[in-house]
N, C-alpha and C positions, 0 to 999 in steps of 0.2 A: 580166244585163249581161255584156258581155265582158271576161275576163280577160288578153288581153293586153298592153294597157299597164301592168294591176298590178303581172304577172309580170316585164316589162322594167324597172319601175324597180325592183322588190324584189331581181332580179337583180342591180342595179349597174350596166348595160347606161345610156351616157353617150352622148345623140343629143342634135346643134345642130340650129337651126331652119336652113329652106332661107330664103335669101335674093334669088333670083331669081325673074321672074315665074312664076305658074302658068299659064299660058294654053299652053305648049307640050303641056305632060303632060294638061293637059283637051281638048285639042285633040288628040292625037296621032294618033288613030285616022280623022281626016279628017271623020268623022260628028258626028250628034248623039245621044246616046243618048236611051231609049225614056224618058218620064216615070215609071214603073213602076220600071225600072233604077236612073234618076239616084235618085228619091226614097231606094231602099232604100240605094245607094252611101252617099247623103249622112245618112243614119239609122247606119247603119253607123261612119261617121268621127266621127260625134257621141257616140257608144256608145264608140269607142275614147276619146276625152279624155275622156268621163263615169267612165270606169272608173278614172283618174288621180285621182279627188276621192278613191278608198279610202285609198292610201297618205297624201294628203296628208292627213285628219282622222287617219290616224294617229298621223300625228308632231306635229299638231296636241294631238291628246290628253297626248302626252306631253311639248311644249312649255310647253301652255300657250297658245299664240299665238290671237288673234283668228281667224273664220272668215273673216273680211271683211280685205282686203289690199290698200285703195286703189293703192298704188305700184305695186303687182306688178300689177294690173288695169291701171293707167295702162300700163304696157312692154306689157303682152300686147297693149293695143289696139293701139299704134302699131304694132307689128310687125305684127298682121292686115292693118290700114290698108296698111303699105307690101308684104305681101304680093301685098293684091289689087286694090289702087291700077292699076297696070301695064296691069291686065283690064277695066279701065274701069269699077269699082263706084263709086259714090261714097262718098265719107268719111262720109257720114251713115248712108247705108246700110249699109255694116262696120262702124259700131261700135256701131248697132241688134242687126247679128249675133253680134257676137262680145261684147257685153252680155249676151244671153241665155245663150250658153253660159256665161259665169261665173255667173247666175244659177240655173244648173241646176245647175252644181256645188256650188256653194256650199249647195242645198235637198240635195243627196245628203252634203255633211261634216252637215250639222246636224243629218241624218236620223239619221246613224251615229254620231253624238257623243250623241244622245238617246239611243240604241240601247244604245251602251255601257257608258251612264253608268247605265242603267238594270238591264244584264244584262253585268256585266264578265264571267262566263261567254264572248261572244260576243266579246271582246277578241281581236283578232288577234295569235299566238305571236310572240315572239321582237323584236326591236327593230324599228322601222318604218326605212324607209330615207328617209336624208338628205333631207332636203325642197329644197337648194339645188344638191346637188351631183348628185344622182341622180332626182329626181322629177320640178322643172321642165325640164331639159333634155329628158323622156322628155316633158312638158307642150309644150313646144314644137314636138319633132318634131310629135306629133299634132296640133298646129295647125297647121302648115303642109300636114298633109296633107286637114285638112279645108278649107283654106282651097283646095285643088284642087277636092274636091268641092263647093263652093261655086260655085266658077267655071263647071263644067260644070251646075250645078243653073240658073244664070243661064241659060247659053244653051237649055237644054232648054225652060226657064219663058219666055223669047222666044219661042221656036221656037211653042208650044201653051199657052197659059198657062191656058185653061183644063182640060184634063188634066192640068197640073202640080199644081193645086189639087186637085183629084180624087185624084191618088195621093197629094199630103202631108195629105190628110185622112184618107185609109185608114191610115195610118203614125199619124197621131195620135188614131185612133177605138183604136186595137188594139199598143200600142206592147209590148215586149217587158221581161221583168223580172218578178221573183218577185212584189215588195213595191209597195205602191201609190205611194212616195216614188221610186222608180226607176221607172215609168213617167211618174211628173209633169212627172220631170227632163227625159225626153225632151222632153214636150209644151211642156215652156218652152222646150226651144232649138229646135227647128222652127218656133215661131209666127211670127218674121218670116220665115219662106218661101212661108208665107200668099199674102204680096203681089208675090212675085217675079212681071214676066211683063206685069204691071197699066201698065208704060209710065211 
């Protein structure tokens, strides 16, 4: 899985969510990108906020705090929601997606809090970094920029929907990742891309 959203939030490294539509920057290039492309793009941004759940069962271990965080799920949705609102997804639709990725997260803290708890050997050194001042903001940015590749995954899944299906299935036959809880994770937040495309 990819290490750099870990490394930006264990850095200290403080990013706000974008609050204008996505449709400029998915759009930029005039085109539609290849199904092949978008899929790996939007696998990619997925991988960046899955890598955010390290630090956060960090400082969860060390808090104490629940894995589960109705409020903070409630803001994250509305924010995807008025993210990709703009781009013409529907509200049902967004918060189908942006469900899954907390539930992928959330299977990778529980993965790691077993993990731990089991083999404190494999405890990460040194203090976790702040889960409110430093983590979700690093949480945010990454969703705003997945919420880009989301937008471009739509028009592509328009554009050929059934190729779209074809490469988010080869992404979820063969996903990346040491450990079989980091591949799962993927495969739950892909699943509603499944449908993208279907009309």
């Amino acid at each position: 899985m990819r290490r750099a959203g870990l490394l930006l939030a264990c850095a200290g490294v403080t990013l706000g969510i974008a609050s204008a539509s996505v449709s400029a920057s998915a759009s930029a290039s005039g085109s539609v990108a290849s199904p092949t492309i978008s899929a790996r793009e939007l696998v990619a941004a997925i991988e960046d906020r899955l890598a955010l759940a390290v630090p956060v069962a960090a400082a969860k271990r060390v808090s104490g705090a629940a894995v589960d965080d109705p409020v903070r799920e409630s803001q994250a949705a509305e924010a995807f929601v008025t993210l990709v609102g703009p781009d013409g997804v529907p509200e049902s639709e967004a918060r189908s997606f942006i469900q899954a990725q907390f539930e992928a997260s959330k299977g990778v803290q529980r993965a790691l809090l077993q993990q731990w708890a089991a083999r404190p050997d494999t405890v990460p050194p040194g203090e976790p970094p702040n889960l409110v001042t430093q983590v979700r903001p690093a949480i945010d940015t990454a969703t705003a920029k997945l919420a880009e590749s989301y937008v471009q995954a739509r028009e592509v899944a328009a554009a050929d929907p059934a190729a779209w299906r074809s490469a988010i299935a080869r992404q979820m036959r063969s996903p990346g990742g040491e450990w079989r809880w980091q591949r799962d994770s993927v495969r739950t937040a892909l699943r509603p891309t499944l449908v993208l495309g279907r009309g």
